[in-house]
ZADO-1210 file (C-alpha; in nm, 4 decimals, padded with zeros to 6 digits):
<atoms>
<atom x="09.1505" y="-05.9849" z="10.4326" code="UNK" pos="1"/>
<atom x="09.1072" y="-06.2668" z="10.1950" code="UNK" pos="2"/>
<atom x="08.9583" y="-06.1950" z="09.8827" code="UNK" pos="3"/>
<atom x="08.9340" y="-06.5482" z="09.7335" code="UNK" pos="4"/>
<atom x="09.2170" y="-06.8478" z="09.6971" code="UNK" pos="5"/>
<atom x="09.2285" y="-07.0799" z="09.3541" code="UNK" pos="6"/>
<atom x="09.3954" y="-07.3951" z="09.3200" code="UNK" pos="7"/>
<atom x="09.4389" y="-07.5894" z="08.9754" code="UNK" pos="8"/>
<atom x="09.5731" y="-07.9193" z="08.8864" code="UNK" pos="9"/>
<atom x="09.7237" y="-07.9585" z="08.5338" code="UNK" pos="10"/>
<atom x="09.8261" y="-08.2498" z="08.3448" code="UNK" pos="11"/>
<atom x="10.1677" y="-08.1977" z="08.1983" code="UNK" pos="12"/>
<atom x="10.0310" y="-08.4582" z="07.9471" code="UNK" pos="13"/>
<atom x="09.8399" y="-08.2470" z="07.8103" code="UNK" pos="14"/>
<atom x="10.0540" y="-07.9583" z="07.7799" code="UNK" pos="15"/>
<atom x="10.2605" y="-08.1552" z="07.5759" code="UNK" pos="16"/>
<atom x="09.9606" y="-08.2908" z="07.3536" code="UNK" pos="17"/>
<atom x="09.8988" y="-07.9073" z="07.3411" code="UNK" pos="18"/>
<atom x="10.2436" y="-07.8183" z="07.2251" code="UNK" pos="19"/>
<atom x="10.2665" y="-08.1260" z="06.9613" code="UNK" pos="20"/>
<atom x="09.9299" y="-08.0096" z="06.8104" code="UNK" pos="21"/>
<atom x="09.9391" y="-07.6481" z="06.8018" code="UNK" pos="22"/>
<atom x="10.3367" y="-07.5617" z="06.8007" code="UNK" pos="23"/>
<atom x="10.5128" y="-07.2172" z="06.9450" code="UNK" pos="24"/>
<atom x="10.1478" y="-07.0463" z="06.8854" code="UNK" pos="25"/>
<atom x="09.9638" y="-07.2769" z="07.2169" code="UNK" pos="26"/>
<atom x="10.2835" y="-07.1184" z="07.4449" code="UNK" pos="27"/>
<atom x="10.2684" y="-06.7675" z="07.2729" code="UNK" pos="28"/>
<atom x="09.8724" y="-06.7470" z="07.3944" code="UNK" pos="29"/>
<atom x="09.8917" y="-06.8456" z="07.7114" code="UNK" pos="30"/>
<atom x="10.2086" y="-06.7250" z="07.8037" code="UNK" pos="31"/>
<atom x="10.3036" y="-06.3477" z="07.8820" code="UNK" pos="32"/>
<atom x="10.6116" y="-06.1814" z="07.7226" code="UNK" pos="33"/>
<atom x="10.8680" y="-06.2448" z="08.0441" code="UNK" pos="34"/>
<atom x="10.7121" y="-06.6017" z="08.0511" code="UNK" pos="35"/>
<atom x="10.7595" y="-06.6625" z="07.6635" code="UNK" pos="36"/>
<atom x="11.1190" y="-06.6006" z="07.7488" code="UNK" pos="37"/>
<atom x="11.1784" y="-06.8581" z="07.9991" code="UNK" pos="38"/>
<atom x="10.9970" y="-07.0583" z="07.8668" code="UNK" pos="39"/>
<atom x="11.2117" y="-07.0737" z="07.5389" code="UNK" pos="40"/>
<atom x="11.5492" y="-07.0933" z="07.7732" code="UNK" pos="41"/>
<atom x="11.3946" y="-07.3743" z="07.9575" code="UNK" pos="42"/>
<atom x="11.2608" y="-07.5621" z="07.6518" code="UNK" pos="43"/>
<atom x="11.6279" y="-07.5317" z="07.5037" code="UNK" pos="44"/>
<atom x="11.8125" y="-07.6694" z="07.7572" code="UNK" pos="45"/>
<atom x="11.5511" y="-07.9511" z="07.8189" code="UNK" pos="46"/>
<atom x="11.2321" y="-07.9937" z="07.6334" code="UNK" pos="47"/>
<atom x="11.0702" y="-08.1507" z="07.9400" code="UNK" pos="48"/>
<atom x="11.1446" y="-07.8570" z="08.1298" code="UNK" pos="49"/>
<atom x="11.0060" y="-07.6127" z="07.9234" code="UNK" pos="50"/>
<atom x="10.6906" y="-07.8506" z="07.9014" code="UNK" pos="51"/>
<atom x="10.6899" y="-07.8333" z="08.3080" code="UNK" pos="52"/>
<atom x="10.7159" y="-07.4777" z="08.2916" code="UNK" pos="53"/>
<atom x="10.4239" y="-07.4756" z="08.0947" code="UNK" pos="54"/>
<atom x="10.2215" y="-07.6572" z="08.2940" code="UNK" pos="55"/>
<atom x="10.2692" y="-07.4531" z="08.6319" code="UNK" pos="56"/>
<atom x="10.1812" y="-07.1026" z="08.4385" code="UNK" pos="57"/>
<atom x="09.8819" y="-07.2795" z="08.2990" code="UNK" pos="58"/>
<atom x="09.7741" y="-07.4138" z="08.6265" code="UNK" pos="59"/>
<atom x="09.8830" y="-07.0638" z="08.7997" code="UNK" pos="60"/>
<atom x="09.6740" y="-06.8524" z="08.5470" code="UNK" pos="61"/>
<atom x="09.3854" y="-07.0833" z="08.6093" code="UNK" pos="62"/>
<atom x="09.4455" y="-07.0701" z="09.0281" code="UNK" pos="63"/>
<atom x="09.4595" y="-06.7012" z="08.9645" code="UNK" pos="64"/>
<atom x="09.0663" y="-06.6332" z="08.7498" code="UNK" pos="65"/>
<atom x="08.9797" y="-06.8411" z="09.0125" code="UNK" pos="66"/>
<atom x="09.1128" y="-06.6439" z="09.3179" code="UNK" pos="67"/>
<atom x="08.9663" y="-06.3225" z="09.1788" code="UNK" pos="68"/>
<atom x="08.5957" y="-06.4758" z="09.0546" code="UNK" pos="69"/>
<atom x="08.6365" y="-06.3967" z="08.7146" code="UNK" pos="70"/>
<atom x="08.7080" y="-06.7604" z="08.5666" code="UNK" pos="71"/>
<atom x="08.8652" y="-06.6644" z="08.2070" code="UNK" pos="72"/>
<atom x="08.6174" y="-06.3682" z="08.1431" code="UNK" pos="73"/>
<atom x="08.7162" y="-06.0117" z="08.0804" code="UNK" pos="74"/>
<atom x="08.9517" y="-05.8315" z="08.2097" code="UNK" pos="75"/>
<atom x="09.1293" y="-06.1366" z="08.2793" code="UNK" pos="76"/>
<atom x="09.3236" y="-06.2643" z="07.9917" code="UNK" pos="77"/>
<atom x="09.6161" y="-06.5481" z="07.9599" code="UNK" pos="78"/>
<atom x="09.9037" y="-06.3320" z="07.8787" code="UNK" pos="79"/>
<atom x="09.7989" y="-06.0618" z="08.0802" code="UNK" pos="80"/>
<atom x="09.8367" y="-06.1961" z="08.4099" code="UNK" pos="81"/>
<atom x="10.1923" y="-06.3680" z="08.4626" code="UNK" pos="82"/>
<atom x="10.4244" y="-06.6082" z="08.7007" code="UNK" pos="83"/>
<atom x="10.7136" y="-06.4723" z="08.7338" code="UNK" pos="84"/>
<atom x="11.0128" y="-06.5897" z="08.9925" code="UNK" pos="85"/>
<atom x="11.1730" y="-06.2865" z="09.2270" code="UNK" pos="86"/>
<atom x="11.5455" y="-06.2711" z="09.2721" code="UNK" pos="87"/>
<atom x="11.5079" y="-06.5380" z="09.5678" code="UNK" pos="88"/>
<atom x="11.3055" y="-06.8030" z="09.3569" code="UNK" pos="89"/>
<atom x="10.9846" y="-06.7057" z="09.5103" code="UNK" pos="90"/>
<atom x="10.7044" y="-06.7048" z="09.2383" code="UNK" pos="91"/>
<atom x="10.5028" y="-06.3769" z="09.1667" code="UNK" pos="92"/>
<atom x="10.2263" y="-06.2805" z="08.9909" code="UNK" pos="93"/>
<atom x="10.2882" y="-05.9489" z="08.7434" code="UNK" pos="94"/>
<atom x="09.9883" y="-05.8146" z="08.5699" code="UNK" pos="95"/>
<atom x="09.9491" y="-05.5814" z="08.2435" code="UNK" pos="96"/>
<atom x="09.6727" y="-05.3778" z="08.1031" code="UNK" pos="97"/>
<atom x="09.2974" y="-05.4079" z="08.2041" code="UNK" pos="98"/>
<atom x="09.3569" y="-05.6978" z="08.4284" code="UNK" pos="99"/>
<atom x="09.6231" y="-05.5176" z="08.6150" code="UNK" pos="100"/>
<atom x="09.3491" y="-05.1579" z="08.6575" code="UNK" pos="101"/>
<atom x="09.0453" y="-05.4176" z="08.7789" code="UNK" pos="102"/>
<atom x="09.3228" y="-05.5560" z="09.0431" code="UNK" pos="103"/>
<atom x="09.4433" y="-05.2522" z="09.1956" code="UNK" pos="104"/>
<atom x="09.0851" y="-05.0937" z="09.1944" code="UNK" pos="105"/>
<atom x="09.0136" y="-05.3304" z="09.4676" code="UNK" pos="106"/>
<atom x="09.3450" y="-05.3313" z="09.6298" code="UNK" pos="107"/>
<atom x="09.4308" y="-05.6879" z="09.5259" code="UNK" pos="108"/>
<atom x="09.7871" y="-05.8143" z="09.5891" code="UNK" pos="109"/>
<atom x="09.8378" y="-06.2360" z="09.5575" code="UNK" pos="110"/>
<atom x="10.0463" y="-06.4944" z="09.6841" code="UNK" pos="111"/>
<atom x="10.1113" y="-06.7452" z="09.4486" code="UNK" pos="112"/>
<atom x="10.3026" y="-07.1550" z="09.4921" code="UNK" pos="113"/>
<atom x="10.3580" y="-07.3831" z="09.1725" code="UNK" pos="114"/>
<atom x="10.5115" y="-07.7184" z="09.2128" code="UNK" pos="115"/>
<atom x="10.5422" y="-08.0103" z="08.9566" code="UNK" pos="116"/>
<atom x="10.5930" y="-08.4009" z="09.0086" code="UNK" pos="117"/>
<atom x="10.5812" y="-08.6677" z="08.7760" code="UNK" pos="118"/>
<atom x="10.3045" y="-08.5412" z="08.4986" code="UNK" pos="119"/>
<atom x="10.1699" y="-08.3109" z="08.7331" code="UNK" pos="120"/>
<atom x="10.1526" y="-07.9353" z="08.8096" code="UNK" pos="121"/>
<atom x="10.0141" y="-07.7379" z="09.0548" code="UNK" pos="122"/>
<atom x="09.9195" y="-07.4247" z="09.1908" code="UNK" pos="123"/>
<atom x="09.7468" y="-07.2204" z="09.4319" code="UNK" pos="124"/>
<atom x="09.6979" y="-06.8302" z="09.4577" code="UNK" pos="125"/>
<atom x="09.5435" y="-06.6490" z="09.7457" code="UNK" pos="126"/>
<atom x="09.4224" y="-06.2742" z="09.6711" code="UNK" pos="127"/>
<atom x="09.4196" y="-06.0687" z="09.9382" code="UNK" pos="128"/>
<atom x="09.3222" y="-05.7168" z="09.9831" code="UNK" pos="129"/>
<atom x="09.5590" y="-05.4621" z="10.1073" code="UNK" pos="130"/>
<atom x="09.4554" y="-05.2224" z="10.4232" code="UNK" pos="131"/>
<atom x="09.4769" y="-04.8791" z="10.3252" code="UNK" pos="132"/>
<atom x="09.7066" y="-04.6735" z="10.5890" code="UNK" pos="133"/>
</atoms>
């Protein structure tokens, strides 16, 4: 059964306004640990990349507090809920802490797409609660 679906649109834009005006510290907030690290690969190699990748977790985390009702209000917090790619590319959400207790109290599991084009990101995330049995 569907518990709710999100979908955010972020400028990459203005994730690199963000980055130019606030430094490492703007990625470091929003961004879980696993996250911070690719992030820092990505943003060696090429600095637009790393900007990109910025822009889908920001858009992903916002999809997410949207799929579960909470907006950004406690327990859901930036680096606690992350994006995370699976062995075969596919995106995934990981969770930590308070955020990941309120999930699994209700059974919550999510499906998650980011995509980028241009100076845009996107995502959607559908929460969906697991049948017991």
């Amino acid at each position: 059964m569907i518990y709710g679906i999100g979908t955010d649109v972020c400028s990459i834009a203005r994730m690199r306004a963000a980055v130019q005006r606030h430094g490492v510290r703007f990625a470091q907030r929003v961004l879980g640990p696993a996250e911070q690290q690719e992030y820092a690969r990505r943003l060696a190699l090429v600095e637009q990349r790393g900007i990109n990748y910025l822009a889908t977790r920001f858009a992903a985390k916002e999809a997410f507090a949207k799929a579960i009702g909470l907006g950004l209000h406690a327990p859901m917090r930036w680096r606690d809920c992350e994006i995370v790619k699976l062995p075969s590319g596919q995106p995934t959400v990981v969770l930590h802490g308070a955020l990941s207790d309120w999930c699994a109290a209700r059974a919550l599991r999510f499906l998650v797409s980011v995509s980028d084009e241009a100076d845009t990101a996107l995502a959607t995330v559908v929460a969906e609660v697991v049948a017991a049995g």
